[in-house]
C-alpha positions as CSV (number, residue, x, y, z in Angstrom):
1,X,218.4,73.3,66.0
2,X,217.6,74.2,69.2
3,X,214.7,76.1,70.5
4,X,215.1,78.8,72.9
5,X,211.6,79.0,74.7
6,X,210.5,82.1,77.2
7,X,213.9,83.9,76.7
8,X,215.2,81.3,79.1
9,X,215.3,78.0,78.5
10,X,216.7,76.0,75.5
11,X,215.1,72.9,75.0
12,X,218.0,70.0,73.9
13,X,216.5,67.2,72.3
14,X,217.3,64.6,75.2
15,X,214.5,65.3,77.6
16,X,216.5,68.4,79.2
17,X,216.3,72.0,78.8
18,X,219.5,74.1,79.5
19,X,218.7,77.5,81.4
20,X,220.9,80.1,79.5
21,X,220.7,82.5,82.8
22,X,222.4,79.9,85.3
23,X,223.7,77.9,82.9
24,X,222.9,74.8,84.2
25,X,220.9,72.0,82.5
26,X,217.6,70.4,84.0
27,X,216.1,67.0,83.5
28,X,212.7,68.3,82.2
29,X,210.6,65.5,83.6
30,X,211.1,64.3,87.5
31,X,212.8,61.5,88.7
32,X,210.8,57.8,87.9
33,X,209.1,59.6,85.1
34,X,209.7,58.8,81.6
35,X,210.2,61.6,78.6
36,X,208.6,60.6,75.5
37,X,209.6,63.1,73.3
38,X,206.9,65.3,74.0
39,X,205.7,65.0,77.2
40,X,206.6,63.1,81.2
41,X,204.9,59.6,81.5
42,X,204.5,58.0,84.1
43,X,204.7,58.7,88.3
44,X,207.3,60.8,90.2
45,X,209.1,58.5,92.6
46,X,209.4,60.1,96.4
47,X,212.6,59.8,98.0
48,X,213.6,60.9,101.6
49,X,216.2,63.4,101.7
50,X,219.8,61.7,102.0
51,X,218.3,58.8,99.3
52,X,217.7,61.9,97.0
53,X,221.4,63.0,97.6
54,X,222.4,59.7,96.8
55,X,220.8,59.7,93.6
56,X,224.1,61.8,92.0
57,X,225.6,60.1,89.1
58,X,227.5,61.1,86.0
59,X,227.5,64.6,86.6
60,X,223.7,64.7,87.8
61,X,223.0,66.1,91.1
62,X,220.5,67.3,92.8
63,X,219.9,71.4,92.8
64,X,221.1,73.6,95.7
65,X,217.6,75.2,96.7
66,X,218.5,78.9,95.0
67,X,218.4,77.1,91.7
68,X,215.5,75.1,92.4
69,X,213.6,78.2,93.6
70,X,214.2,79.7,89.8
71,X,211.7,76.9,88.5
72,X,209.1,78.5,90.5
73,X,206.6,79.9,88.0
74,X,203.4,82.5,89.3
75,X,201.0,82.3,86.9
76,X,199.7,85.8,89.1
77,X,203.0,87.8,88.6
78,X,202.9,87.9,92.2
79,X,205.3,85.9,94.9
80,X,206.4,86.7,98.5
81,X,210.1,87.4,98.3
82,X,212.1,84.3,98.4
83,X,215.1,84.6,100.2
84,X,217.1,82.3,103.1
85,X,219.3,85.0,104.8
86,X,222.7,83.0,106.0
87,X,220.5,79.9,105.5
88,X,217.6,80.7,107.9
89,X,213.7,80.1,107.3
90,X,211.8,83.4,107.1
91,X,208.5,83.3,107.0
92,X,207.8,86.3,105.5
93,X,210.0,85.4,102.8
94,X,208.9,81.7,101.7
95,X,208.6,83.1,98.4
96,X,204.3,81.6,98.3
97,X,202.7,82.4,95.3
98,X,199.8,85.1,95.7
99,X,196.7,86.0,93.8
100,X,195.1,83.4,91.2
101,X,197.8,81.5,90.5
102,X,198.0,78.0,88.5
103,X,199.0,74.8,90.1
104,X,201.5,73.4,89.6
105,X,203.9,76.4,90.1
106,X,205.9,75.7,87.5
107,X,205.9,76.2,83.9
108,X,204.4,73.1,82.4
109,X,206.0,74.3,78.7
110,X,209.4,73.4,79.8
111,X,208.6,70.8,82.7
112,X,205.3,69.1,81.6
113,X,203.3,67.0,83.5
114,X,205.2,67.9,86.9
115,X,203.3,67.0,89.9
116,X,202.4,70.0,92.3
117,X,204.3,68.2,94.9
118,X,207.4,69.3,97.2
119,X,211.1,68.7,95.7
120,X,214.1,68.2,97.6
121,X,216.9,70.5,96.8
122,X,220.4,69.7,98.0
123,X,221.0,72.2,100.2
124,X,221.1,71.4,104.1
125,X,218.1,73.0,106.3
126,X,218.9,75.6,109.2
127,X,219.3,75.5,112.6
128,X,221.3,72.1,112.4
129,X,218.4,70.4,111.2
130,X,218.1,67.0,110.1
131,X,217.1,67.4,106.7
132,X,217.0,69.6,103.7
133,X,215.1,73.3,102.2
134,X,212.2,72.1,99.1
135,X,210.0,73.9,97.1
136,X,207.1,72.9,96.9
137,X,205.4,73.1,93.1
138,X,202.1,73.3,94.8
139,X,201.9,76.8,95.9
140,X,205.6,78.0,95.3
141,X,206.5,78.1,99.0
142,X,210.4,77.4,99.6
143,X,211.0,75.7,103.0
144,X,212.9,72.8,105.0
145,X,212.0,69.3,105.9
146,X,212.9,66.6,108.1
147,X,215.3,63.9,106.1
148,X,212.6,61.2,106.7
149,X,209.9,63.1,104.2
150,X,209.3,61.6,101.3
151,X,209.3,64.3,98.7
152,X,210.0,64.1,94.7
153,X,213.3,64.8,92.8
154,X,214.3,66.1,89.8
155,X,218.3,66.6,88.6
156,X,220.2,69.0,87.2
157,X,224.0,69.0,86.1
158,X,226.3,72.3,84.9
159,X,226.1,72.9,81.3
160,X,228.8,70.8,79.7
């Protein structure tokens, strides 16, 4: 049977957890890491930007950056609104995590042992730019890169 965990998330028992609100299904440990039935072992792999895009395969992919963005956790309650109006950066609106929060900024329960590093998400950044929007676990904060970064991955496929 499976266990439905923080109202949100069902944990399968393949190393993924299915988000009942999106509907979408998340490898719970990041790419080059290894689940072991209880737990991520082993290091997150860093890919630049069009390598991660690359990376989709049997019906994997890597998250657009709204999705991504809903595996930011604030242990505080509190965040800066996160929002990318017609795709432009705001910094007002990075969606940083404020007050005492714990790093990484994501809920180890469902996603243990995830470094408090940024993740690419798929989606391209603004103003033409050569590279992508990430969130970055470390503080929560939702912004773009250049494609030559090196930041971590992790997949996610619709719910099949």
């Amino acid at each position: 049977m499976k266990e439905l965990i923080g109202g949100r998330y069902l944990v399968n028992n393949d190393g993924t957890v299915t988000d009942i609100q999106t509907n979408i299904t998340w490898q719970r440990c990041s790419v080059g890491q290894t689940w072991t039935g209880e737990t991520c072992a082993g290091e997150a792999t860093r890919f630049k930007w069009y390598d991660a895009i690359q990376l989709s395969k049997d019906g994997w992919r890597l998250p657009t950056v709204d999705e991504l963005d809903t595996l930011v956790f604030c242990g505080s309650g509190h965040r800066m609104p996160s929002i990318r109006p017609n795709g432009q950066f705001v910094s007002e609106a990075n969606g940083f995590c404020k007050g005492d929060y714990v790093r990484p900024t994501i809920n180890q329960l469902y996603f243990p042992n995830t470094p408090e590093n940024a993740f690419w998400s798929s989606t391209p950044g603004p103003y033409g730019s050569d590279g992508g929007w990430y969130v970055g676990f470390g503080s929560g904060v939702v912004v773009y890169g250049a494609s030559y970064f090196n930041y971590k991955v992790r997949l996610v496929r619709a719910e099949q």
